[in-house]
PAVOMI-451481 format. One line per 10 residues: number of its first residue (from 1); their letters; for each residue x, y, z of N, C-alpha, C, O. Coordinates in steps of 0.05 Angstrom, whole numbers. Layout:
! residues N
NUM) A) X Y Z X Y Z X Y Z X Y Z  ... .
***
This chain:
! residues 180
1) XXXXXXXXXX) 830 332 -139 840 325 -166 823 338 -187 798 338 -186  836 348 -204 827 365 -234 810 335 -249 823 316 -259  794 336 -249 770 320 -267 759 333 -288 764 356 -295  741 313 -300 724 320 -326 699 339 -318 687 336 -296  691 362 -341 680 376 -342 689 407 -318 673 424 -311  720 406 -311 723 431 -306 749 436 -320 762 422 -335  754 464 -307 775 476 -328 807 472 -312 812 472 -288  827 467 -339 853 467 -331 857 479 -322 848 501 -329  874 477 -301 888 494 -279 905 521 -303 920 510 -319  903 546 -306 920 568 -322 941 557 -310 937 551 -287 .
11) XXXXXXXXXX) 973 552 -323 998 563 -323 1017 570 -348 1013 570 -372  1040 578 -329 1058 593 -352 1080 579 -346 1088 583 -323  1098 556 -367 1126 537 -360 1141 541 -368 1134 547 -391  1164 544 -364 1183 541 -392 1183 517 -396 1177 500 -380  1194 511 -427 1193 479 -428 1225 485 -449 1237 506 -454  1230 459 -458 1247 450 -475 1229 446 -499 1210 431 -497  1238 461 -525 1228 465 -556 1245 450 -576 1240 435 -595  1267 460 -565 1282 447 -597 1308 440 -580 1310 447 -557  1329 428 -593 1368 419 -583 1372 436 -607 1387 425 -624  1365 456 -614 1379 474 -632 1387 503 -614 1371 518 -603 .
21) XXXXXXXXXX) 1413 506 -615 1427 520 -595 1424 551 -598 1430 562 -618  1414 564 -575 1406 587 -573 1373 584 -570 1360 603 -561  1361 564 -575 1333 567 -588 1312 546 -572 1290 539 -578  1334 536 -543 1321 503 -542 1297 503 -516 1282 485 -509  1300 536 -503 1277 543 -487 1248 563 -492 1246 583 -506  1231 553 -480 1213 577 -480 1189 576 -464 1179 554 -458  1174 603 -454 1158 592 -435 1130 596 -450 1125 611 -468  1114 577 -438 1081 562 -456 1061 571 -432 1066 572 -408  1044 576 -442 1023 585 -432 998 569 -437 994 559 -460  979 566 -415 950 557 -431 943 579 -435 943 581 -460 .
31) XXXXXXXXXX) 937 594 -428 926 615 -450 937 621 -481 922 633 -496  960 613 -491 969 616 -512 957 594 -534 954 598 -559  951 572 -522 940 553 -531 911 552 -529 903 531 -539  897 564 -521 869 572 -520 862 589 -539 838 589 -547  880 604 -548 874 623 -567 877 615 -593 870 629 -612  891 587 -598 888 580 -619 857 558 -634 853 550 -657  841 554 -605 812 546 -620 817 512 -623 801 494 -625  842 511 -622 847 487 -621 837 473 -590 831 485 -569  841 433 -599 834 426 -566 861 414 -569 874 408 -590  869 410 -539 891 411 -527 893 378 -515 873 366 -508 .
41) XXXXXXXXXX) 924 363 -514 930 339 -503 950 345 -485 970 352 -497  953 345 -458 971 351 -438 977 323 -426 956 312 -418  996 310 -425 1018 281 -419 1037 285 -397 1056 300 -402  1036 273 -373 1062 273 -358 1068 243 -356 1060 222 -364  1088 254 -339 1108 234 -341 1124 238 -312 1126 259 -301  1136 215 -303 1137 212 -270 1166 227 -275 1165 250 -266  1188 222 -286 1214 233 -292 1229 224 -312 1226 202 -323  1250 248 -318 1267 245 -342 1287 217 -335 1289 206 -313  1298 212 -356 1323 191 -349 1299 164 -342 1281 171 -328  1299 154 -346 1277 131 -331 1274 115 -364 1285 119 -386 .
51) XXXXXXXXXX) 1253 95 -355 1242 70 -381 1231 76 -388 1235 93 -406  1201 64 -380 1182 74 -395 1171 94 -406 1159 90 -427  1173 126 -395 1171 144 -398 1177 157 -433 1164 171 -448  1205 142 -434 1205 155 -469 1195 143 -491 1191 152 -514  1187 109 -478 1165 94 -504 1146 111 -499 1134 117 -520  1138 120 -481 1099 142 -483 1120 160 -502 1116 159 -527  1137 174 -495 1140 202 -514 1140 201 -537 1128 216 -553  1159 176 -542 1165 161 -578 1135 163 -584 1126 178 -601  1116 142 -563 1090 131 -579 1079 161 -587 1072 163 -610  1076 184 -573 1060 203 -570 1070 212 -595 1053 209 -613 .
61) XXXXXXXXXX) 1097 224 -605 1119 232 -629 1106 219 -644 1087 229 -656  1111 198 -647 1102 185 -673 1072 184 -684 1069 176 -706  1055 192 -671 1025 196 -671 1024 231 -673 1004 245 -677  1041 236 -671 1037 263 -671 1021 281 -699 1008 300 -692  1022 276 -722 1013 277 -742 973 271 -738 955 287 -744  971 242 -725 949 238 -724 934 262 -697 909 264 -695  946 271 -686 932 294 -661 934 312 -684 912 312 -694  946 325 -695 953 347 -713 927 348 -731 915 369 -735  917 322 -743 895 316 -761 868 327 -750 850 339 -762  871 318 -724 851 319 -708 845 352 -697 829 362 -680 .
71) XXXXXXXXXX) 859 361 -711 864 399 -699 861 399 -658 847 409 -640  887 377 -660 893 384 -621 925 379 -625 938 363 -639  933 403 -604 962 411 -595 970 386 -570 958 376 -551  993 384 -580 1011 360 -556 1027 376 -531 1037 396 -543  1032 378 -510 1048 377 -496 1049 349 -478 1032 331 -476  1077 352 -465 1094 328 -455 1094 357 -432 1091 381 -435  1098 331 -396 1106 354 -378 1120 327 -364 1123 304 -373  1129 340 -337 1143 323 -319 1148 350 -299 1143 373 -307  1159 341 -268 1170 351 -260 1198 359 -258 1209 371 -239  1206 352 -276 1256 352 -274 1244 388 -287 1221 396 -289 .
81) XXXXXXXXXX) 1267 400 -292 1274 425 -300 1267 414 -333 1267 393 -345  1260 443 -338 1274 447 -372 1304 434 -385 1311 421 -405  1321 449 -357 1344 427 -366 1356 409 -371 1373 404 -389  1343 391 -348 1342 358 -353 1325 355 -376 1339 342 -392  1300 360 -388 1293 354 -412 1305 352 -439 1297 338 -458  1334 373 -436 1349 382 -461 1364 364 -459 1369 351 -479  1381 353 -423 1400 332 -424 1394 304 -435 1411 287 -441  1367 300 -436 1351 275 -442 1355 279 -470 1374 269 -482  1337 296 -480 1332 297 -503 1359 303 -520 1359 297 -544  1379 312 -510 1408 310 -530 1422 284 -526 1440 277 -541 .
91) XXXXXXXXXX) 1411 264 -500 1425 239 -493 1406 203 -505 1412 179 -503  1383 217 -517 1367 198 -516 1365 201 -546 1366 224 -554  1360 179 -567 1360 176 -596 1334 181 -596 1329 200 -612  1308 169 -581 1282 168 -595 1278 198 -586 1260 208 -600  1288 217 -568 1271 242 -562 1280 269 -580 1269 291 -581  1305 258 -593 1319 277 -611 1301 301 -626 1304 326 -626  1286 289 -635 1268 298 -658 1235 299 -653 1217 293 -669  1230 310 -622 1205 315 -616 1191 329 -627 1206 348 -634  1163 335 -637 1150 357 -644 1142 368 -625 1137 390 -634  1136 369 -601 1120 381 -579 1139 387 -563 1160 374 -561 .
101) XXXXXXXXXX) 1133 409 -547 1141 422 -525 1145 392 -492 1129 377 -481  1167 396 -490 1168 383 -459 1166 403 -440 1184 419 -439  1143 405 -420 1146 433 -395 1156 421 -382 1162 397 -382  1160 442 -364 1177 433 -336 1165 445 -314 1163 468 -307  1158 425 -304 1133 433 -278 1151 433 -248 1145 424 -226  1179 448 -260 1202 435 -230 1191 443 -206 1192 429 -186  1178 468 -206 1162 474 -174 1146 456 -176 1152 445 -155  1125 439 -187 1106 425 -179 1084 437 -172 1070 426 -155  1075 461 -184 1053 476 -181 1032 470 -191 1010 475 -180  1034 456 -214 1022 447 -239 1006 422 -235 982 418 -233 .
111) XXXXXXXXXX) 1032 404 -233 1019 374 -214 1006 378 -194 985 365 -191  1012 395 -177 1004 402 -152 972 405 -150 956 392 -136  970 426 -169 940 429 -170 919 412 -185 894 411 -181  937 396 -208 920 374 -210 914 357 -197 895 343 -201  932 354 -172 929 329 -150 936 305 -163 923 285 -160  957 307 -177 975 288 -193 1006 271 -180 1022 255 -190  1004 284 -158 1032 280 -157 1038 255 -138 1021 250 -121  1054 243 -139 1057 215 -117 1064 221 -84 1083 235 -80  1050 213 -63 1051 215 -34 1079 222 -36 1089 243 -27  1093 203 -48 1125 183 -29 1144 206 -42 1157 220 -27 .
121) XXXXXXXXXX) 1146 209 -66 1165 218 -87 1163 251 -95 1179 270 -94  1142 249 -102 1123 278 -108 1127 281 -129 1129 305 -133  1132 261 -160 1131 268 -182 1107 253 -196 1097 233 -186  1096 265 -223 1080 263 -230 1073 233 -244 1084 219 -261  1043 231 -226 1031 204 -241 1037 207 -272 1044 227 -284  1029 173 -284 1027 183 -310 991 186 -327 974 169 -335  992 220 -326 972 234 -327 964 241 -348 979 257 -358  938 234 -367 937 244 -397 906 266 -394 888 261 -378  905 282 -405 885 302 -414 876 309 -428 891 323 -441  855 309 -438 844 320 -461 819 344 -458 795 340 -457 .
131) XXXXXXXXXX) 832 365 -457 822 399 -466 816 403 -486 829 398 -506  782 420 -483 769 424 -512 784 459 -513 799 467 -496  777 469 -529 790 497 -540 777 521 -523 783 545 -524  751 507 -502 749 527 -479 753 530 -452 743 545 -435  780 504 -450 793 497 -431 787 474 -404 798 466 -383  762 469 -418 747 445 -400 763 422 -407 767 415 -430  775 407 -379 771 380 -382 764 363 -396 740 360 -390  770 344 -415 735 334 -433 740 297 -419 722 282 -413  770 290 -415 782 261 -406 805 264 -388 818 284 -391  811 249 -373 825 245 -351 835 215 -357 816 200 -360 .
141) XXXXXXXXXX) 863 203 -359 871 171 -356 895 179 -334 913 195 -338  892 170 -320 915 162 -305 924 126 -294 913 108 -281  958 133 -313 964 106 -301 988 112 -278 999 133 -272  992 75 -263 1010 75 -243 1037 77 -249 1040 62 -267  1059 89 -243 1081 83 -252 1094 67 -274 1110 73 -291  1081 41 -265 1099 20 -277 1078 10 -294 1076 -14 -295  1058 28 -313 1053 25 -342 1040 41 -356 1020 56 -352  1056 35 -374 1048 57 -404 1022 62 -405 1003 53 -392  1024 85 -428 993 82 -438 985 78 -462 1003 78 -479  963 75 -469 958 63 -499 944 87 -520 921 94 -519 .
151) XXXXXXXXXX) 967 101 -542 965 120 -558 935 115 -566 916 129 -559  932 92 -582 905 83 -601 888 94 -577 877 116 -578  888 81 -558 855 91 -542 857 118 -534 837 128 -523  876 132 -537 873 168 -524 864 177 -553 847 195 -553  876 167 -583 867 170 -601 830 171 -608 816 187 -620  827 142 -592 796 136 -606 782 157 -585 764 170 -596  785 162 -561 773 178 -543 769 205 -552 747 216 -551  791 216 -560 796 246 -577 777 243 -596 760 260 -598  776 218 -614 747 227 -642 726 232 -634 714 252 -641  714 206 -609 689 204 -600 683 240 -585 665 255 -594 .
161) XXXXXXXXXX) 695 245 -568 694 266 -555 692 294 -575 676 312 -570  708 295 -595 698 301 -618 677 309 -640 678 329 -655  657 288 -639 630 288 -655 613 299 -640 592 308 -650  617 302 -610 591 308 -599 575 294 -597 553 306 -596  572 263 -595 551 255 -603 560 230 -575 580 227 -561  539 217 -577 531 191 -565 545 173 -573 540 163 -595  571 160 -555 583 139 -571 585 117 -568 610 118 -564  580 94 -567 576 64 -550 604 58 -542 624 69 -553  604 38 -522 633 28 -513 647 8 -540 633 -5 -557  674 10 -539 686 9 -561 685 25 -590 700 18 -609 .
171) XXXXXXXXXX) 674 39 -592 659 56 -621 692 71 -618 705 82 -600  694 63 -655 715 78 -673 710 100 -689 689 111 -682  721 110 -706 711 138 -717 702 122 -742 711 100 -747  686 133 -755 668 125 -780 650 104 -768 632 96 -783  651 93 -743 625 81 -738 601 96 -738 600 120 -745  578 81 -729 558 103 -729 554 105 -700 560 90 -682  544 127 -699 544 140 -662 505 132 -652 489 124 -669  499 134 -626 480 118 -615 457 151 -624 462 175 -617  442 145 -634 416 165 -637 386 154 -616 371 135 -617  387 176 -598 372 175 -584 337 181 -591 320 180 -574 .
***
């Protein structure tokens, strides 16, 4: 399994961008996202069509502004196709209006090499990441199927990770950090 302090696995996905017709694919690269200096948030998700899966996407959407603040890029992945992402996303009210790319990891190469994927099913835990802008690892959460995850704490993790600095358990941003 892909852990903290090494580097994301390189791939190249197509994902689903927009339900604006002619325009709603394209394929994403980590290297394309490396080159922007920015740090990176990578999110899966076990499969399209399902429950819980689109309150994370909504929660993630709607925070999306606050990653943006933070100068880090969102992607959403799963294993279904690009396709199924567009059928979701044209059938589902909250996914209408995503800002971020959904990939499509349909070979399972991706999960694969994170060591993400479930024995029984082979689709992806629900897997969150956080990549600094030189492609390291910096956090790893993984939850079990059957629960969400909590936006605020991938939030407060992203600041602390952030400052560089020494941060005590529970510490928010504008606290003060631990000086050694």
């Amino acid at each position: 399994m892909v852990t903290v302090g090494q580097k994301f696995p390189d791939f190249k996905l197509e994902a689903c961008v927009s339900l604006e017709h002619g325009k709603e694919f394209k394929h994403i690269s980590l290297e394309e996202y490396l080159k922007t200096g920015k740090w990176l948030l990578i999110f899966f998700w076990p499969k399209d069509f399902t429950f819980v899966c689109p309150t994370e996407i909504k929660s993630f959407n709607d925070a999306y502004g606050e990653f943006r603040d933070r100068d880090t890029e969102l992607l959403g992945a799963s294993t279904d196709t690009a396709f199924v992402h567009l059928a979701w996303r044209t059938h589902h009210a909250d996914l209408k209006e995503l800002k971020f790319p959904m990939l499509a990891d349909a070979g399972k190469k991706l999960s694969g090499e994170l060591g993400i994927l479930t024995t029984e099913d082979q689709v992806a835990l629900r897997a969150t990441y956080i990549i600094d802008p030189e492609g390291m690892v910096r956090w790893v959460n993984i939850n079990d199927l059957n629960v969400g995850r909590n936006i605020e704490e991938t939030l407060r993790v992203l600041d602390a990770l952030q400052t560089d600095e020494l941060c005590p358990c529970n510490w928010k941003k504008g606290e003060d950090v631990l000086h050694v």
